[in-house]
N, C-alpha and C positions, 0 to 999 in steps of 0.2 A: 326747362323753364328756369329763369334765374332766382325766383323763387325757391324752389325745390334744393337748387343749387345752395344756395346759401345756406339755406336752414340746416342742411346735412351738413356745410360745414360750422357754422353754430355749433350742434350741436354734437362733432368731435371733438369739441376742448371739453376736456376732463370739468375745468372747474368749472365753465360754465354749468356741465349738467349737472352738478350738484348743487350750485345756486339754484336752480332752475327748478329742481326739486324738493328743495327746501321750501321754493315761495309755492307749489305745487300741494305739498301736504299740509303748510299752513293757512291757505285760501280754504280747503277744504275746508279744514275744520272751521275756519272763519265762517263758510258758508250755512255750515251748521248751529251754529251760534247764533247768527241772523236772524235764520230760520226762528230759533226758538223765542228770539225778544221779541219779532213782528207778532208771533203767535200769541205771549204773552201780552203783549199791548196792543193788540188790535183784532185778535180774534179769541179770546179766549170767554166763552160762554156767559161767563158773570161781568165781562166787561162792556159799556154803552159806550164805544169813544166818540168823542167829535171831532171836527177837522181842530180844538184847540188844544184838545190832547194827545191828538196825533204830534203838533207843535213842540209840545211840553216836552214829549219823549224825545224828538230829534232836539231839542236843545239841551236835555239832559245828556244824551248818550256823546254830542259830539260838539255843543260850544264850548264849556270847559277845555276837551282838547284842544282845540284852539286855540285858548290863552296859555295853554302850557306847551304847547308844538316847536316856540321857539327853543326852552331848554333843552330839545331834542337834536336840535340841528347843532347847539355848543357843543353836544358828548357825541354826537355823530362824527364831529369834523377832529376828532383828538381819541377817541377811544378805540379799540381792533374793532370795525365792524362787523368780522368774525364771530366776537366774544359776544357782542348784540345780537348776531343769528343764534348763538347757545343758548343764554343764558335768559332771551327774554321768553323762550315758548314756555318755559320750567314755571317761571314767573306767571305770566297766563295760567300755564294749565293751573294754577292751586289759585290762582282767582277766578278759575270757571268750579274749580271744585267747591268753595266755597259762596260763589253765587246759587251753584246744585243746594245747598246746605239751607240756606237763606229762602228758598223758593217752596223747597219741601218743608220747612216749620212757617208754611206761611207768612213769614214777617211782612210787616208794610211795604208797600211798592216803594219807595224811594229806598230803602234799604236792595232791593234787586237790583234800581236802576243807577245807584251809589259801585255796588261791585259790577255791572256793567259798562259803567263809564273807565273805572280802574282798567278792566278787559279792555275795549275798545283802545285806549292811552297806551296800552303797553303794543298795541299791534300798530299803531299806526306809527309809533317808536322804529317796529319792525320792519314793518313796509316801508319807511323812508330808508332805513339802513341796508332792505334790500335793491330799493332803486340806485343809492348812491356807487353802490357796488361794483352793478355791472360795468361800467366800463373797465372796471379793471380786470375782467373776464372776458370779452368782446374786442376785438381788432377795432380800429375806429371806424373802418366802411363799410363795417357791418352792423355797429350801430342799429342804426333803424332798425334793420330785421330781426337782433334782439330783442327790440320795445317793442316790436307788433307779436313777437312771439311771447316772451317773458308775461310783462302784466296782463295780456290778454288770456294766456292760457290760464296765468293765474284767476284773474276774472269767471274764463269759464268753468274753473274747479271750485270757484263759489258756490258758482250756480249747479253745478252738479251735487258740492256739501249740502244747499240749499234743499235740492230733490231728495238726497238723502234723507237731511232733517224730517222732511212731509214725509217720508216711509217708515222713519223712526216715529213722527210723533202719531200715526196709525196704530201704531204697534204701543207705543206709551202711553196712548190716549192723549186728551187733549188740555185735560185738567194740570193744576200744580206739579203732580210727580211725574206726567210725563214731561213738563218742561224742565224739572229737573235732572229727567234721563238723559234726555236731549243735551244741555250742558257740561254735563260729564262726561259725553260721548265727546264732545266738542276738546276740552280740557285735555282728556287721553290723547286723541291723534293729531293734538297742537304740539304733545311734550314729545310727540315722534319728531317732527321737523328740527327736533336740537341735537338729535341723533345726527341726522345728514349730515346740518353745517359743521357738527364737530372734525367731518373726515377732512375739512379743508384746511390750509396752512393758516397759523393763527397770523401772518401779517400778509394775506393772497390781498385782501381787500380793501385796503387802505386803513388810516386816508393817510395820502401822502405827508410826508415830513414838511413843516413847516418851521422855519427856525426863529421867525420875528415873530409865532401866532403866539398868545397869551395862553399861560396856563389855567386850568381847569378849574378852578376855584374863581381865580379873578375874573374869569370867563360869563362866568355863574352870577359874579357880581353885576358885570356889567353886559346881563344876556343882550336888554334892549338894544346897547351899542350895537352890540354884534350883529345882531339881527336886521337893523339900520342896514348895516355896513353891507349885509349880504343884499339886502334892497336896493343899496346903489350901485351896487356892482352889476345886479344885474339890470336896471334900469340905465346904465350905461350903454346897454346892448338891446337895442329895439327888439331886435327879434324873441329876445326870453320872453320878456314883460309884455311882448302882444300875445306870445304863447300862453302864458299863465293868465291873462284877460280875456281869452277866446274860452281858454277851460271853466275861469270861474262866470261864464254867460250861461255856458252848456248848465253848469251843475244849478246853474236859479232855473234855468227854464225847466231842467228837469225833475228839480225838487215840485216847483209846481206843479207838473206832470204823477209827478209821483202820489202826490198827498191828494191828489184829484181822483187817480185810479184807486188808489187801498178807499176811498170812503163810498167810490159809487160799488166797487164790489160788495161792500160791506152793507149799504142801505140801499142802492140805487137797480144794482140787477139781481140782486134778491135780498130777501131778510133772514134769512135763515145763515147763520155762524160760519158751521163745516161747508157749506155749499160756497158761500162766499171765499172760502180758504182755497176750498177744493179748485173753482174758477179761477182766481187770479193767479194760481202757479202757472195755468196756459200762459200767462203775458210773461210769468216769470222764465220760461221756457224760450220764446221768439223772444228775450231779449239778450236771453243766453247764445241762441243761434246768430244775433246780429254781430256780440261783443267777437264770435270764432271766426263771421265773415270779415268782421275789419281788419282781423289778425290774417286773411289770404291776401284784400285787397287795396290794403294802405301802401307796402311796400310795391306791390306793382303801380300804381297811381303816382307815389311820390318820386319816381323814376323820369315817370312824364311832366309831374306836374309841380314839382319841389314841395317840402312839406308846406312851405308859407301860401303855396294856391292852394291843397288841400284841403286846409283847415276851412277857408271862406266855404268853397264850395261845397263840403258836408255840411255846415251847418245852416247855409241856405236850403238845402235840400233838404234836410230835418223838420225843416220849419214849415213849409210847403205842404212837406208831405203829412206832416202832424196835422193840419188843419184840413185838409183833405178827407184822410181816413176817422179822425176823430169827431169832427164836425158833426155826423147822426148821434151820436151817442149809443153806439151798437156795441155791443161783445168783439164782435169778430173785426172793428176798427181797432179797437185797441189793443187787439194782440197782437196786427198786423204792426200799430204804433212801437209797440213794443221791441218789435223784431228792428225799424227803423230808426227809432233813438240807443239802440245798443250800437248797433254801425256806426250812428252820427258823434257818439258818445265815445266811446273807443278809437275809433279815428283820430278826432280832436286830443285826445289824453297819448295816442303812440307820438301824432308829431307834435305833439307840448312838450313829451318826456325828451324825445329827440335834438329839439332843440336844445332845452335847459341843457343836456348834456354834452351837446356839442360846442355850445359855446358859453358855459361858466365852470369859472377854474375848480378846479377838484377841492381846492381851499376850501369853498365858497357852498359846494352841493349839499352839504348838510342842511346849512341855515337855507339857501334858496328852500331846496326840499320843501323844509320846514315852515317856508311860508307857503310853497302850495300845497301842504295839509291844510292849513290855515284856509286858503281859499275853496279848498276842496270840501271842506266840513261845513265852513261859515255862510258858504252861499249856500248850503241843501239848508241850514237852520233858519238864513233869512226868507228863504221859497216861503218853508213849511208855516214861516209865523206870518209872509204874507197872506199864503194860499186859508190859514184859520181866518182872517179876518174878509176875503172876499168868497169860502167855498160856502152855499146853503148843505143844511144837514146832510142830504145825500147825497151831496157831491159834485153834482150835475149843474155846472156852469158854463158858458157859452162866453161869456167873458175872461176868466183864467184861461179857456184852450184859447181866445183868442191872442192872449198880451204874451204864453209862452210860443204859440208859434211868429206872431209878427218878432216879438225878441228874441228866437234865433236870427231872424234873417239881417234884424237890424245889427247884431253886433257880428254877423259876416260881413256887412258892409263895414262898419268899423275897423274891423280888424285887418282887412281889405287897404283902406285907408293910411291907417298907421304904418303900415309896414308897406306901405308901396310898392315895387318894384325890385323885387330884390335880382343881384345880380348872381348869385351864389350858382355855378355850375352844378347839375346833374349830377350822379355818380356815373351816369355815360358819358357825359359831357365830360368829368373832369380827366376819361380815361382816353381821351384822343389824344 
């Protein structure tokens, strides 16, 4: 299988699997972190949420990063991003230790959701400087099979952190100190991951020399320009900018999805806390198994189908299929849902990465990057503050599933559209 094929040679380059493992240990522990803020904000015994404080939390934990995402993509494109794989998990872990600190003297929730947000800022720092990376890890025709393997594995070791978290906070209980146990667990095996990248050469990973780019300060001065500048460069290139418009459709439809599922678990198919928790790790599960199928099935597909028909055709199918299985308002629709927006969601994010990487200059990947953080965060915050003003208390709307499945399908037409016909050979094709 040329699948198989590839992957095995992936993953003989030395530094690729030490990338690879770096983003591997610190997904984990991301997963666990997750774990622990959902618990703390939405299932935690003494808390009542509503769909506007479910809102609250996602604009706390990640619109801020958003307005600070561009500064990321400046020290991306000019500093080792080597030295960003070391020295930010170090950084983390003693803002997970001291969110651990903050949670066990009970202080006020915006003091938790304050060094949260810090956390979150410094990973997503991370994860951009690990996507920027790989191509200089990755031959270029293998590409793809990096993106569907890399973030997706990472992805699935989320969601594996994630199952961890639920057996750690079993074992910690449910209350303050075990979300504080939970955090510190989280903290420790993030400051592993700076072990890994350290064994790599401190200039393996770019960014490439630039010798007209602006130094770091004035850079700093003028982030806006910059960040312009990497907008129009890629808004030069249709195929970036319908990629990064396909991804930020997926993440509103799915934020909607999301903020829909945590409230009917929570009030809708039962009232009871643990039960409600215990339930919705099933969805959390089939959407872990979807994010591993997309990682088998995108590079064979995009073989036949180029990543630009891809992306339509997953997200039509998403869409479909979401209203289908979701439509009763049953348990076993939305796990099923579940499993299906992980595929459709994974899919769309290997060939958006694909793209961006294949055709915006290495100059430019930071600050690009940097705005699909920007979109990647800002549309789950815009779902979530629409999804509080149209969800009823437990959740159970029939118009939010309808507006997130007809807008999949509509912005596969869209995208569909904008990008026409692309001429771009195959990877078979381009080998006759």
């Amino acid at each position: 299988m040329p699948f198989v094929s590839d992957l095995r040679a992936v993953l003989r380059g030395r530094d690729f699997r030490r990338l690879f493992a770096t983003r591997l240990v610190s997904q984990f522990s991301d997963g666990v972190f997750q774990f622990a803020v959902a618990g703390y904000a939405f299932f935690t015994p003494e808390k009542q949420t509503s769909a506007a404080e479910a809102a609250v939390a996602f604009a706390v934990l990640l619109l801020p990063y958003s307005i600070l995402g561009p500064f990321a993509g400046v020290f991306i494109d000019r500093w080792s991003r080597r030295q960003i794989l070391v020295i930010a998990p170090v950084v983390r872990g003693a803002l997970l230790v001291a969110a651990a600190l903050l949670v066990a003297l009970n202080a006020p929730d915006w003091c938790f959701y304050a060094a949260a947000l810090a956390v979150l800022g410094v990973n997503r720092f991370f994860l951009s400087a690990l996507s920027a990376s790989l191509p200089h890890v990755v031959e270029g025709e293998r590409l793809l099979l990096a993106n569907a393997v890399t973030p997706t594995s990472g992805t699935v070791a989320t969601f594996v952190g994630a199952g961890a978290g639920y057996l750690l906070r079993l074992a910690f209980g449910p209350e303050h100190a075990g979300t504080a146990g939970l955090l510190v667990v989280s903290g420790v095996v993030f400051g592993l991951s700076a072990l890994i990248a350290s064994t790599m050469q401190r200039d393996l990973l770019g960014p490439s020399f630039d010798p007209n780019r602006p130094q770091t300060r004035q850079a700093v001065r003028h982030v806006l320009t910059g960040l312009v500048d990497g907008a129009r460069h890629m808004l030069h290139k249709r195929a970036p900018a319908a990629a990064l418009g396909s991804m930020a459709a997926h993440r509103f439809m799915y934020g909607l999805v999301i903020v829909m599922t945590v409230m009917l678990y929570r009030f809708y198919f039962t009232s009871n806390v643990e039960a409600g928790l215990n339930e919705i790790t099933g969805v959390l599960a089939t959407s872990g198994v979807g994010f591993f199928v997309a990682a088998l099935i995108t590079p064979w597909a995009t073989e036949r189908f180029r990543p630009e028909a891809w992306i339509p055709i997953m997200l039509a199918t998403g869409g479909v299929l979401l209203l289908a299985l979701c439509l009763p308002f049953q348990q076993i629709g939305f796990l099923a849902a579940g499993f299906v927006l992980g595929v459709t969601g994974q899919s769309v994010k290997i060939c958006a990465d694909t793209i961006v990487q294949r055709d915006v200059e290495d100059a430019y990947l930071g600050r690009v990057f940097s705005i699909y953080d920007m979109l990647f965060n800002g549309m789950l915050v815009l779902a979530a503050v629409a999804a509080a003003s149209l969800l009823p208390a437990n959740g159970k709307s029939y118009p939010v599933l309808l507006i997130a499945s007809i807008g999949y399908v509509v912005s596969a037409v869209v995208y569909r559209l904008v990008v026409g016909v692309t001429t771009r050979p195959t990877p078979q094709e381009a080998t006759r």
